[in-house]
LUMMAR-176138 format. One record per residue (C-alpha): residue number from 0; x, y, z. Coordinates in nm, 3 decimals, always signed. Layout:
<recs>
<rec><num>NUM</num><X>X</X><Y>Y</Y><Z>Z</Z></rec>
...
</recs>
This chain:
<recs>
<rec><num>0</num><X>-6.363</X><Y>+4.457</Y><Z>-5.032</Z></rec>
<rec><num>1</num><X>-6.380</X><Y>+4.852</Y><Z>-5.056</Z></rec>
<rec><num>2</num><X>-6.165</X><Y>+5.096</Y><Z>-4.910</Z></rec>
<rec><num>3</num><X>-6.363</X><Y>+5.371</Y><Z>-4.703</Z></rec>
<rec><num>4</num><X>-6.181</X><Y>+5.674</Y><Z>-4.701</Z></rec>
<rec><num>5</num><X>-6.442</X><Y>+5.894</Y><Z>-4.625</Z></rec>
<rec><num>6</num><X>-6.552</X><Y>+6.135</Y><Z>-4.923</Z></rec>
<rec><num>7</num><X>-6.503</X><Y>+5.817</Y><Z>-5.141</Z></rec>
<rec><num>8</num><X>-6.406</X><Y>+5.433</Y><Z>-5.159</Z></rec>
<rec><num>9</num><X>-6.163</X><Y>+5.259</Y><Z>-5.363</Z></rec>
<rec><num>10</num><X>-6.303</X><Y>+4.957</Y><Z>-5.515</Z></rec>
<rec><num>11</num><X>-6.670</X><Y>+5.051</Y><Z>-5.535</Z></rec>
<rec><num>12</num><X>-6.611</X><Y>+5.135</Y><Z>-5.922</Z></rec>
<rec><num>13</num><X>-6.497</X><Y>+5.434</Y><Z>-5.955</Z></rec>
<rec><num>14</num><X>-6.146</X><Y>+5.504</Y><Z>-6.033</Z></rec>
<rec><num>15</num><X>-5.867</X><Y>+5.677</Y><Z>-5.787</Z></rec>
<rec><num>16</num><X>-5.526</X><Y>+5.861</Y><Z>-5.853</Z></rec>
<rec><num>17</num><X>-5.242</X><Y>+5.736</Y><Z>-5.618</Z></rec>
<rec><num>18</num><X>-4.990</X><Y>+6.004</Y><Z>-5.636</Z></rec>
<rec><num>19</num><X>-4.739</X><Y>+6.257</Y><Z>-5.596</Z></rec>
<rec><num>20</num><X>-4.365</X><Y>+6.299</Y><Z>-5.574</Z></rec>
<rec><num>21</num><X>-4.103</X><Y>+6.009</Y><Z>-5.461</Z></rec>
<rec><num>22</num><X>-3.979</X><Y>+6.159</Y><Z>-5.215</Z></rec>
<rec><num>23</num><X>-4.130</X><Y>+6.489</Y><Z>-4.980</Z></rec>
<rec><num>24</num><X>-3.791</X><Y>+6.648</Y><Z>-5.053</Z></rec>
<rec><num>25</num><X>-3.993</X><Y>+7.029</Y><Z>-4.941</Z></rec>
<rec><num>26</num><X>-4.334</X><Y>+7.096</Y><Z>-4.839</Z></rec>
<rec><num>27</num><X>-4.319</X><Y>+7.357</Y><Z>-5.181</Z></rec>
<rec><num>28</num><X>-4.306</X><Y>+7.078</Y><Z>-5.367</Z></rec>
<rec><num>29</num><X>-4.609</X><Y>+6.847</Y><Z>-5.247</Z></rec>
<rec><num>30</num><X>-4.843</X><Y>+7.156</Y><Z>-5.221</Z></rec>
<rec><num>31</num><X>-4.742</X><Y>+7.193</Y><Z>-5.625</Z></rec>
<rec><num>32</num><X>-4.808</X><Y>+6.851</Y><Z>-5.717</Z></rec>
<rec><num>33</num><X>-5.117</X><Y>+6.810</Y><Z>-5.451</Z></rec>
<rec><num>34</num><X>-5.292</X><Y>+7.151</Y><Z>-5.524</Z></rec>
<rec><num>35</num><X>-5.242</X><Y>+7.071</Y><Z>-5.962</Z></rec>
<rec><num>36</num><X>-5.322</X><Y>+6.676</Y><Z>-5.952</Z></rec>
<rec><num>37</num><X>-5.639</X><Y>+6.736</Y><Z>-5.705</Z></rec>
<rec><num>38</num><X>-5.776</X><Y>+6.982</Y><Z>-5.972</Z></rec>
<rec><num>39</num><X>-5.694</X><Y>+6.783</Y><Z>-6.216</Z></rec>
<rec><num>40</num><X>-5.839</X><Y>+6.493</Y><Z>-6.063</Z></rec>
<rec><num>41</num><X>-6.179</X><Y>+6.692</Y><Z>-6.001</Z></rec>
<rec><num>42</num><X>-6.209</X><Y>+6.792</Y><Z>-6.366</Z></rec>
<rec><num>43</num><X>-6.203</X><Y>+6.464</Y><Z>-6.456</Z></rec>
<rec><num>44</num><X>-6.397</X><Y>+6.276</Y><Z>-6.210</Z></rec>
<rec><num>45</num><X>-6.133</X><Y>+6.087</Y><Z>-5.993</Z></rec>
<rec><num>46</num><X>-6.083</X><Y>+6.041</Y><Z>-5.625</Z></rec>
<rec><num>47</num><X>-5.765</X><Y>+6.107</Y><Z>-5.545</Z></rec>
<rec><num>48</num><X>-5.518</X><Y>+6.029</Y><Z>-5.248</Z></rec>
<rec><num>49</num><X>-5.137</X><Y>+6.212</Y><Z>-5.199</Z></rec>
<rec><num>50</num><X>-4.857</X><Y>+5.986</Y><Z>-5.196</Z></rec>
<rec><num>51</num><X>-4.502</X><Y>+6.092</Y><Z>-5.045</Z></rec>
<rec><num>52</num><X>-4.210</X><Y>+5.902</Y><Z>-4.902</Z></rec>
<rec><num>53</num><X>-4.047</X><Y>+6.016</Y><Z>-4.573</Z></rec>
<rec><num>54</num><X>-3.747</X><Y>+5.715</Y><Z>-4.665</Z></rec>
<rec><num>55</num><X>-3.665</X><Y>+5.567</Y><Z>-4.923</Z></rec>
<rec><num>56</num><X>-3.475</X><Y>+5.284</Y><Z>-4.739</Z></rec>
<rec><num>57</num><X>-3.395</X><Y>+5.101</Y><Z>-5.097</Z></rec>
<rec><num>58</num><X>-3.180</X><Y>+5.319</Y><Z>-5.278</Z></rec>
<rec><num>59</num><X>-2.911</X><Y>+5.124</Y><Z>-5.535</Z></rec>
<rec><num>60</num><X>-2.653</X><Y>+5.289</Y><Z>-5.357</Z></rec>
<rec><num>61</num><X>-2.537</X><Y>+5.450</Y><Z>-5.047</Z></rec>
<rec><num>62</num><X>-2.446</X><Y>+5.783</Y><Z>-5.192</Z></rec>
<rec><num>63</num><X>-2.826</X><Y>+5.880</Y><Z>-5.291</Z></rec>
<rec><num>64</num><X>-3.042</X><Y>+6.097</Y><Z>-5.060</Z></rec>
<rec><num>65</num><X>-3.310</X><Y>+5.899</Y><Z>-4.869</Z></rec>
<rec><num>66</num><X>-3.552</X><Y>+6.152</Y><Z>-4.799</Z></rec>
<rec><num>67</num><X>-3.630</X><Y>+6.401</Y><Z>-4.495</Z></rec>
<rec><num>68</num><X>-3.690</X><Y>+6.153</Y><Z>-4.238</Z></rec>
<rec><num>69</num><X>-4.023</X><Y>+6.029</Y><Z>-4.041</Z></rec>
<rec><num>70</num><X>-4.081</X><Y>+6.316</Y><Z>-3.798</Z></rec>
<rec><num>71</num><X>-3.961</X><Y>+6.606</Y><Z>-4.083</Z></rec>
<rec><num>72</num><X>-4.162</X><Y>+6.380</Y><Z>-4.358</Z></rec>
<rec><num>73</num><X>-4.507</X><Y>+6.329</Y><Z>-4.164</Z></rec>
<rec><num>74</num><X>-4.540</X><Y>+6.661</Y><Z>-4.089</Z></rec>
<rec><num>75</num><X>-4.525</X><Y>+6.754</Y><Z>-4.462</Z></rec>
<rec><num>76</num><X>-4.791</X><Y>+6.517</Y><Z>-4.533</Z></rec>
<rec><num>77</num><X>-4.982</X><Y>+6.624</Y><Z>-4.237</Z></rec>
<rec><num>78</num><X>-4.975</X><Y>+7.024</Y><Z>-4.385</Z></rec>
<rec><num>79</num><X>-5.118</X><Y>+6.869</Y><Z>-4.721</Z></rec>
<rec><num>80</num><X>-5.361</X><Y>+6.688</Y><Z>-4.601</Z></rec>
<rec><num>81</num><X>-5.497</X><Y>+7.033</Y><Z>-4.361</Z></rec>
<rec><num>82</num><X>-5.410</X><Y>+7.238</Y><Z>-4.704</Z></rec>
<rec><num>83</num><X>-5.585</X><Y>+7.009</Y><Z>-4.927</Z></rec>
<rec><num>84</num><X>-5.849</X><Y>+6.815</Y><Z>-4.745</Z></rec>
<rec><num>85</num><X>-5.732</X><Y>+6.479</Y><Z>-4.925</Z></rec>
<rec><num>86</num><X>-5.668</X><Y>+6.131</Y><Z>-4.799</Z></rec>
<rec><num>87</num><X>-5.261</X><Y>+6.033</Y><Z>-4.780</Z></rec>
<rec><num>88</num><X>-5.040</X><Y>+5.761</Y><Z>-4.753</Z></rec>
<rec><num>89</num><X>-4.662</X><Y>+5.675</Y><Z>-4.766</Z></rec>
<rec><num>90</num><X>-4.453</X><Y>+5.375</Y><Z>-4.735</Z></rec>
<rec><num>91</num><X>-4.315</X><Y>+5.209</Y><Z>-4.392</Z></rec>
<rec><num>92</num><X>-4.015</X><Y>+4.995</Y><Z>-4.380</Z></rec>
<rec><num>93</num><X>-4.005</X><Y>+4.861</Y><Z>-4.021</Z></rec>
<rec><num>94</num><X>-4.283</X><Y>+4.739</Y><Z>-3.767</Z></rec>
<rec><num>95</num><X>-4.218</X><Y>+5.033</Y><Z>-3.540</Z></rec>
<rec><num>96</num><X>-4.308</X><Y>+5.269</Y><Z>-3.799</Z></rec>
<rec><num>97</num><X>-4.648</X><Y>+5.124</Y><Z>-3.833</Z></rec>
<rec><num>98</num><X>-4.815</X><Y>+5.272</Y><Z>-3.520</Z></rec>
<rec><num>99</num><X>-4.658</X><Y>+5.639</Y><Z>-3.545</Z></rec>
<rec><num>100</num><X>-4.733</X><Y>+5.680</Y><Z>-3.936</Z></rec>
<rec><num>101</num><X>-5.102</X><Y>+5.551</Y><Z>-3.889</Z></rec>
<rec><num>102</num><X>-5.151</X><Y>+5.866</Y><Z>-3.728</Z></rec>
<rec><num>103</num><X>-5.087</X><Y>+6.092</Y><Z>-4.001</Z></rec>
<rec><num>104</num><X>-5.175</X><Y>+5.886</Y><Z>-4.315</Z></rec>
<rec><num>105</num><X>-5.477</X><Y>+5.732</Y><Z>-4.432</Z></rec>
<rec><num>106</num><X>-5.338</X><Y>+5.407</Y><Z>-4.616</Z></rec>
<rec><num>107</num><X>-4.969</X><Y>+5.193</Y><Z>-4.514</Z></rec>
<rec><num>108</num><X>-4.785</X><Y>+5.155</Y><Z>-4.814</Z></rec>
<rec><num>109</num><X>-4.551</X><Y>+4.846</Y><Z>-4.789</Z></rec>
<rec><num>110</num><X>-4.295</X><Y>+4.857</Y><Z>-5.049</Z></rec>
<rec><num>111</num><X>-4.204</X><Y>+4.541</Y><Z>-5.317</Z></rec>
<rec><num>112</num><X>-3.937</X><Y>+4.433</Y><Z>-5.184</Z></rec>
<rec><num>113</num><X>-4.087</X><Y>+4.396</Y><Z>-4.804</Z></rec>
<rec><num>114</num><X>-4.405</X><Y>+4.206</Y><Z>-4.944</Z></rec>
<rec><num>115</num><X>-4.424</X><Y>+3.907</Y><Z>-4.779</Z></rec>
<rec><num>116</num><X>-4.222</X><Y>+4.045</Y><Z>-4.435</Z></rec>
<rec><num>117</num><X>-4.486</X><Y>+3.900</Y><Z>-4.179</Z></rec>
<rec><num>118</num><X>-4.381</X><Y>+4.123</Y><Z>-3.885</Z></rec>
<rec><num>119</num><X>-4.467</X><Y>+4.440</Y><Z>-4.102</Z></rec>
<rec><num>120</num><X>-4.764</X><Y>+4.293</Y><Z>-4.244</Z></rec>
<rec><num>121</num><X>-4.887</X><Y>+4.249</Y><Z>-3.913</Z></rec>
<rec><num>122</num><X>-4.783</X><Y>+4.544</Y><Z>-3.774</Z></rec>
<rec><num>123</num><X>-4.948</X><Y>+4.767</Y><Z>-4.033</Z></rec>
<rec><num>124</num><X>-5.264</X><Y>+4.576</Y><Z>-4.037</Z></rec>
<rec><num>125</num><X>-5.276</X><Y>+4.651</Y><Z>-3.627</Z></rec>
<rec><num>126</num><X>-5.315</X><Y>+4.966</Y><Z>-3.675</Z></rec>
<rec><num>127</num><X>-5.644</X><Y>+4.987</Y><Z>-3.818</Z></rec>
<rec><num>128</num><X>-5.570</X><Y>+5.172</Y><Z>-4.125</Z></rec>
<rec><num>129</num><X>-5.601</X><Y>+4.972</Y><Z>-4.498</Z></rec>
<rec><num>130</num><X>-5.259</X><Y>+4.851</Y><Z>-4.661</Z></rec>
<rec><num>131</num><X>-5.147</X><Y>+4.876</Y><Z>-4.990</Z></rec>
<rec><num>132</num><X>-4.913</X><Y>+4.595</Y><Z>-5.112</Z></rec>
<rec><num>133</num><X>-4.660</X><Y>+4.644</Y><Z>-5.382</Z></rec>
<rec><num>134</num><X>-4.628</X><Y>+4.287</Y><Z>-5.558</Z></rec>
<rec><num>135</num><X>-4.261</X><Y>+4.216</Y><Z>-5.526</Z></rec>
<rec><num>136</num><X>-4.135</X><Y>+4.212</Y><Z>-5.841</Z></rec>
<rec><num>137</num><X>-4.013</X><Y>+3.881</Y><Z>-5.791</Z></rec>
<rec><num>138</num><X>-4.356</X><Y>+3.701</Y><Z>-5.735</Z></rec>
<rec><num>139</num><X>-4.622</X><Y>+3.595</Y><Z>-6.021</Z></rec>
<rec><num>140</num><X>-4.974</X><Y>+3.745</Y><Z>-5.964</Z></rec>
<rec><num>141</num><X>-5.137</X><Y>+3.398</Y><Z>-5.805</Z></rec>
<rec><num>142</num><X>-4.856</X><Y>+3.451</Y><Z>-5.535</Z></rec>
<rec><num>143</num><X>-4.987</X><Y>+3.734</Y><Z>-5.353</Z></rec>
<rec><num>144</num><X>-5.307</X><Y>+3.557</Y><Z>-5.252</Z></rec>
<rec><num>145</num><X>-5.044</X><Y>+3.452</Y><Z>-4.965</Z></rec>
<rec><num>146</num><X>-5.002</X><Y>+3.796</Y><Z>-4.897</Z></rec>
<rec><num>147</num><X>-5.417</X><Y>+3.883</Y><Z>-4.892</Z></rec>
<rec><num>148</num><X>-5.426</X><Y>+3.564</Y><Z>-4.648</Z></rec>
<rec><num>149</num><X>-5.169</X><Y>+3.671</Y><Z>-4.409</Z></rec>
<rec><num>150</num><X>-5.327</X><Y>+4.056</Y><Z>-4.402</Z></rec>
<rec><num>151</num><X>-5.662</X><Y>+3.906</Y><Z>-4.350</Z></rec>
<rec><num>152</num><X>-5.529</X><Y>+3.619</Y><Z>-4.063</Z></rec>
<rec><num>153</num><X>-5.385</X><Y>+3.928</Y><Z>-3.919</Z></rec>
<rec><num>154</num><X>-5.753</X><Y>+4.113</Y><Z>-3.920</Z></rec>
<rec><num>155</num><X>-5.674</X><Y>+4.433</Y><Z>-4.169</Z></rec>
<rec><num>156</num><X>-5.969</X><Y>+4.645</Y><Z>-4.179</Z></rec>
<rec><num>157</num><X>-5.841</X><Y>+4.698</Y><Z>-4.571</Z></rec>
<rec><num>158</num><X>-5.587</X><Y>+4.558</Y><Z>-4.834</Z></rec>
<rec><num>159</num><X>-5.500</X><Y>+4.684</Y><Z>-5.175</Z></rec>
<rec><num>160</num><X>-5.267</X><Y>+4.510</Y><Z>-5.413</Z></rec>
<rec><num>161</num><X>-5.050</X><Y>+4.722</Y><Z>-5.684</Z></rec>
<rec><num>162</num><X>-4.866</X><Y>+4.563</Y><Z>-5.964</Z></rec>
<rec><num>163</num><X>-4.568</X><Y>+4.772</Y><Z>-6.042</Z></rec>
<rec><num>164</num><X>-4.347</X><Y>+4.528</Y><Z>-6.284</Z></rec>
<rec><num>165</num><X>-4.193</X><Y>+4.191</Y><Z>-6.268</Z></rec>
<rec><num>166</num><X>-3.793</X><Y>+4.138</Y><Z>-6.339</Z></rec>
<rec><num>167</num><X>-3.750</X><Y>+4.000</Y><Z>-6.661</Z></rec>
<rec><num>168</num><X>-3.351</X><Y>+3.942</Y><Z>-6.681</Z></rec>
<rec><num>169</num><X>-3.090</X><Y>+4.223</Y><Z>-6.580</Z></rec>
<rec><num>170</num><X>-3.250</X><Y>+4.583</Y><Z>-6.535</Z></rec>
<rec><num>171</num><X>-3.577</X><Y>+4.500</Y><Z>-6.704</Z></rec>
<rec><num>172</num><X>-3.940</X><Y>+4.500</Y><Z>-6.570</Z></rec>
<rec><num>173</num><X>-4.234</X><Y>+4.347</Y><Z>-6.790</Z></rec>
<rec><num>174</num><X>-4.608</X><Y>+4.405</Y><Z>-6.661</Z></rec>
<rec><num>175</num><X>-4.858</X><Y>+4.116</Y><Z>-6.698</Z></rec>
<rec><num>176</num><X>-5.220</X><Y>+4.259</Y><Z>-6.733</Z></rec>
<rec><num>177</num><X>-5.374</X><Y>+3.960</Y><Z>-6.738</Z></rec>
<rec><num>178</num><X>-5.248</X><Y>+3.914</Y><Z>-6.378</Z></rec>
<rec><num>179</num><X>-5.413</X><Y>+4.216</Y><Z>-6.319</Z></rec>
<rec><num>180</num><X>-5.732</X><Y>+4.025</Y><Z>-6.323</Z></rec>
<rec><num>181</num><X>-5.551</X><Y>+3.736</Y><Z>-6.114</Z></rec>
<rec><num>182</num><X>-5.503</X><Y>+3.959</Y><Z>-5.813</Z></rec>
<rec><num>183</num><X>-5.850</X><Y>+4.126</Y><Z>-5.835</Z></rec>
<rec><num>184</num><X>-5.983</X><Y>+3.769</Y><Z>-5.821</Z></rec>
<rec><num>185</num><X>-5.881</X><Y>+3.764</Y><Z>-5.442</Z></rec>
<rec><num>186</num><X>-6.168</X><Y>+4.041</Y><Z>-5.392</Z></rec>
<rec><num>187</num><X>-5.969</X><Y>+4.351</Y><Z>-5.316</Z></rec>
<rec><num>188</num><X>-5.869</X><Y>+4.638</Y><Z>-5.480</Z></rec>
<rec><num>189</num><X>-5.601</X><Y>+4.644</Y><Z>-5.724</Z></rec>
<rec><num>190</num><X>-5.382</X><Y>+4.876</Y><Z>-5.833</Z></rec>
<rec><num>191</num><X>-5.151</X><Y>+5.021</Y><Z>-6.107</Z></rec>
<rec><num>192</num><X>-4.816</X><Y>+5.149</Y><Z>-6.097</Z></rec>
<rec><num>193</num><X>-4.724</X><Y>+5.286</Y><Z>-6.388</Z></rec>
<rec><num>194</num><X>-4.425</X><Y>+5.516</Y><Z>-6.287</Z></rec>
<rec><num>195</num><X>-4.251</X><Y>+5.234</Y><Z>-6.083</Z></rec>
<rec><num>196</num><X>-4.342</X><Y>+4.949</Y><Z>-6.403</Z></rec>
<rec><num>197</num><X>-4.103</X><Y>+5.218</Y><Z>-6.643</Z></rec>
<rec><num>198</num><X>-3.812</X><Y>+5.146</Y><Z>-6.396</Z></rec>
<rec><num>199</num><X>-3.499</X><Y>+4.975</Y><Z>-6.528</Z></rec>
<rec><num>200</num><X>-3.326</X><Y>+4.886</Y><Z>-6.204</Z></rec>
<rec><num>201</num><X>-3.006</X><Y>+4.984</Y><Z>-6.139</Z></rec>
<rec><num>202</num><X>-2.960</X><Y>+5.042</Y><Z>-6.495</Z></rec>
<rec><num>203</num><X>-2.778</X><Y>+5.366</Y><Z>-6.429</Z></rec>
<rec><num>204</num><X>-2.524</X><Y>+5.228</Y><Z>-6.246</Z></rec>
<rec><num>205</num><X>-2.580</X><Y>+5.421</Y><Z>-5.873</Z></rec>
<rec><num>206</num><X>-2.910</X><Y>+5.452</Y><Z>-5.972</Z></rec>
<rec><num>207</num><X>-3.226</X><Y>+5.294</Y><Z>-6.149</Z></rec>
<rec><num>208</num><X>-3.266</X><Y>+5.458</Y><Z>-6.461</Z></rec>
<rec><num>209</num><X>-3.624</X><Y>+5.377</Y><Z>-6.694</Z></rec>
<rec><num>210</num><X>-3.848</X><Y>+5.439</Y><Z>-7.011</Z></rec>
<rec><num>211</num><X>-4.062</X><Y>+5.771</Y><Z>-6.877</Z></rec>
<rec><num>212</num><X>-4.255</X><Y>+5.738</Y><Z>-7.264</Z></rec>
<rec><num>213</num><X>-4.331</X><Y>+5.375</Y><Z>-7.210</Z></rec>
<rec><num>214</num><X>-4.555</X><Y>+5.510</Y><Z>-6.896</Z></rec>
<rec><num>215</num><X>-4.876</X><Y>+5.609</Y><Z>-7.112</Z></rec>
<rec><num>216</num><X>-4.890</X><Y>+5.239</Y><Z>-7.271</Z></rec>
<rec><num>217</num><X>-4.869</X><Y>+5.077</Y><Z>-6.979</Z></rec>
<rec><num>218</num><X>-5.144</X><Y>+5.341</Y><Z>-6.802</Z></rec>
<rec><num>219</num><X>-5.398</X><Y>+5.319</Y><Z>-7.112</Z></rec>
<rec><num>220</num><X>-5.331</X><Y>+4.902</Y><Z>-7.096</Z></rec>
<rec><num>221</num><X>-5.456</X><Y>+4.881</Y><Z>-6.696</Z></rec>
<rec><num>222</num><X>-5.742</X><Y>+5.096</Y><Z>-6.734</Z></rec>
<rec><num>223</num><X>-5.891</X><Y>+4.861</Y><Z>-7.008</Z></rec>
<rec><num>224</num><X>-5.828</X><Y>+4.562</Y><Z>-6.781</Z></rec>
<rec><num>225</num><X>-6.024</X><Y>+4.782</Y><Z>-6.534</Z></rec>
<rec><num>226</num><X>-5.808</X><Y>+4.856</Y><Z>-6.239</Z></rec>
<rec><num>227</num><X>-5.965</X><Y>+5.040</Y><Z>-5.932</Z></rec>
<rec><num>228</num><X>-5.680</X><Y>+5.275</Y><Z>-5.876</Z></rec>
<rec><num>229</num><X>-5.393</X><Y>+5.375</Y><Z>-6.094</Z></rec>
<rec><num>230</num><X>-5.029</X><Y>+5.480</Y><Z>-5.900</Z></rec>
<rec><num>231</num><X>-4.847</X><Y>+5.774</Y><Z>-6.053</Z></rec>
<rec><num>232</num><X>-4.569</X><Y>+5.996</Y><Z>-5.908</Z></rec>
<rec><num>233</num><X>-4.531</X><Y>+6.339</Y><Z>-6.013</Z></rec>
<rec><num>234</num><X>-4.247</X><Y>+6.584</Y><Z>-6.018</Z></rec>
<rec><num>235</num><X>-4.259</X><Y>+6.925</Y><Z>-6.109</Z></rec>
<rec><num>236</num><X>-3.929</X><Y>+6.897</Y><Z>-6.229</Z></rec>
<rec><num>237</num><X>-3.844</X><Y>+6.509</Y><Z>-6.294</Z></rec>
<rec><num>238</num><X>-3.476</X><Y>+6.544</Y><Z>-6.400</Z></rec>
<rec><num>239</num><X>-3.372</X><Y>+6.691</Y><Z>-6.105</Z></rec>
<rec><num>240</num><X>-3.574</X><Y>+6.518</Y><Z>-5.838</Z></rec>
<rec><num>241</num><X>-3.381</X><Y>+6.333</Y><Z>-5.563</Z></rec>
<rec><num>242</num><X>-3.555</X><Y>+5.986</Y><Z>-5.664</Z></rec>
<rec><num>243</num><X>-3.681</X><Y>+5.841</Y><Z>-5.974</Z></rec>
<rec><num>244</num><X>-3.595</X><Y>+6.086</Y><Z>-6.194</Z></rec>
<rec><num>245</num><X>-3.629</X><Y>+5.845</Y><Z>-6.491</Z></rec>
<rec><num>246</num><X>-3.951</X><Y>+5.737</Y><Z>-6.473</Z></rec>
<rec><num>247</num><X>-4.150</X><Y>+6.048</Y><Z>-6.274</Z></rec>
<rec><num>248</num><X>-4.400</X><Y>+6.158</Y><Z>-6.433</Z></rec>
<rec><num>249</num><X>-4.373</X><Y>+6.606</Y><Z>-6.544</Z></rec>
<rec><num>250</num><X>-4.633</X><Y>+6.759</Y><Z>-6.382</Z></rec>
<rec><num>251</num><X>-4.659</X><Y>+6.958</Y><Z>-6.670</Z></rec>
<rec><num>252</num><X>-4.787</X><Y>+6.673</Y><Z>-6.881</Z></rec>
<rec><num>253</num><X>-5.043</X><Y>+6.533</Y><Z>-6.594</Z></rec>
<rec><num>254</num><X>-5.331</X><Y>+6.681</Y><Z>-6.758</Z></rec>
<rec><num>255</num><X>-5.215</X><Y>+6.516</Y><Z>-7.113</Z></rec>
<rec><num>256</num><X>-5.219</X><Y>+6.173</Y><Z>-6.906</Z></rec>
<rec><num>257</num><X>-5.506</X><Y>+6.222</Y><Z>-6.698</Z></rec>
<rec><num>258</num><X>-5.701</X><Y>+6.283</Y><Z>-7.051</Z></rec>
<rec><num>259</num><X>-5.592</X><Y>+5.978</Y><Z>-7.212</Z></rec>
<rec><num>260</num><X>-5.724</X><Y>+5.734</Y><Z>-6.855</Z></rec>
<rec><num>261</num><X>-6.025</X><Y>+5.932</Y><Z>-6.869</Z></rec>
<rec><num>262</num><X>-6.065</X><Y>+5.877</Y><Z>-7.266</Z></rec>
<rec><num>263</num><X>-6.063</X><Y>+5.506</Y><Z>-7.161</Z></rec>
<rec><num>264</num><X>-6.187</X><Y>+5.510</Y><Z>-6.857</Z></rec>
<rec><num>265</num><X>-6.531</X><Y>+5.584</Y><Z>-7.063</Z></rec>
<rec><num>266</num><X>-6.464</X><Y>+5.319</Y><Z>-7.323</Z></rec>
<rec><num>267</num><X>-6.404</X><Y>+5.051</Y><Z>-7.102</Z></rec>
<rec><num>268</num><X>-6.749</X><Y>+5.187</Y><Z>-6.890</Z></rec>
<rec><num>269</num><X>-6.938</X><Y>+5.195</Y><Z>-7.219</Z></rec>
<rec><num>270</num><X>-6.860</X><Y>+4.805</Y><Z>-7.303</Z></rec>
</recs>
């Protein structure tokens, strides 16, 4: 199954970016990382889609900002994607958001921890638009072929899977590649979250801290199994970013990244 989103498809073989920062804390701020990863992405030959949360309804703890809120937070992503002329998607948290979001972005992004929430499942895939899945990190690979079913029972026009770490004891993630493979086998796309798979959850206490220099591993690792899209978010300034400020990747090291997937992006092609 491919995702049409127009200028390109994810899934057809090529390989897409998924990304930008956690949170659209300022419109400043996703036109920097939009207008540098979109060049980026055209040097290199990738298709690329802007990523942006309005929420974040998950925090560790109640003192942490959230985000600018739906009607504040589409309308940022709305300006990129008139600036920019790139596809767009965020995350949803309720069923109610489904319909009003569709509007503005191009995928529904249901987050890890809402994975197998049938009401929201449904909801997104009613609005016509393809869903990406984060696998909860809390469920092996095989399990979200359950979660493919459901979207497909419930008619979605498009479904993506990402991987973005299983727990592995207190405040550790691990990433299975092999289950990479496993999800693919359910004949949609799959993706790779690298930013998210560097997490350590709620290892800081009030906040998740993470490994930011494990994130090139892990990225190099997926694009050898041969993902179809690879999930990044990007901060101009990561350390003093509102959300994930461990693991956000500096925009002023995308292109040293981007190099490296391309690098074996190629190798993997030339097998």
């Amino acid at each position: 199954m491919q995702i049409d989103l127009g200028n390109f498809c994810i899934g057809d073989g090529s390989l897409t970016i998924i990304g930008g920062p956690c949170l659209a804390e300022s419109r400043a701020i996703c036109d920097e990382v939009c207008g540098a990863t979109k060049q980026l992405c055209e040097e290199f030959g990738f298709n690329y889609v802007f990523k942006a949360s309005f929420d974040k309804a998950n925090r560790t703890s109640v003192g942490t900002a959230r985000g600018a809120g739906m009607d504040a937070g589409l309308e940022i992503l709305s300006a990129v994607n008139r600036a920019f002329g790139v596809p767009t998607t965020t995350d949803i948290h309720q069923p109610d958001q489904a319909k009003p979001v569709s509007s503005v972005v191009d995928i529904l992004q249901i987050p890890a921890f809402l994975c197998r929430q049938s009401d929201l499942l449904e909801a997104a895939a009613a609005t016509g638009k393809a869903v990406n899945v984060k696998k909860g990190q809390f469920l092996a690979p095989h399990d979200t072929k359950n979660i493919v079913d459901k979207l497909r029972s419930f008619q979605a026009s498009g479904i993506i899977l990402t991987e973005r770490g299983t727990t592995f004891g207190y405040n550790t993630l691990i990433v299975d590649m092999p289950g990479l493979e496993i999800m693919r086998g359910f004949g949609v796309p799959v993706c790779f979250d690298a930013t998210h798979s560097a997490q350590r959850p709620g290892g800081a206490g009030t906040a998740s801290g993470g490994v930011r220099e494990s994130i090139p591993a892990m990225t190099r690792a997926a694009v050898a199994v041969g993902v179809d899209a690879l999930f990044l978010e990007i901060h101009p300034n990561p350390e003093k970013a509102l959300s994930d400020s461990a693991t956000q990747w500096p925009l002023a090291r995308a292109r040293e990244l981007l190099e490296q997937v391309r690098l074996v992006s190629d190798a993997v092609r030339a097998i």
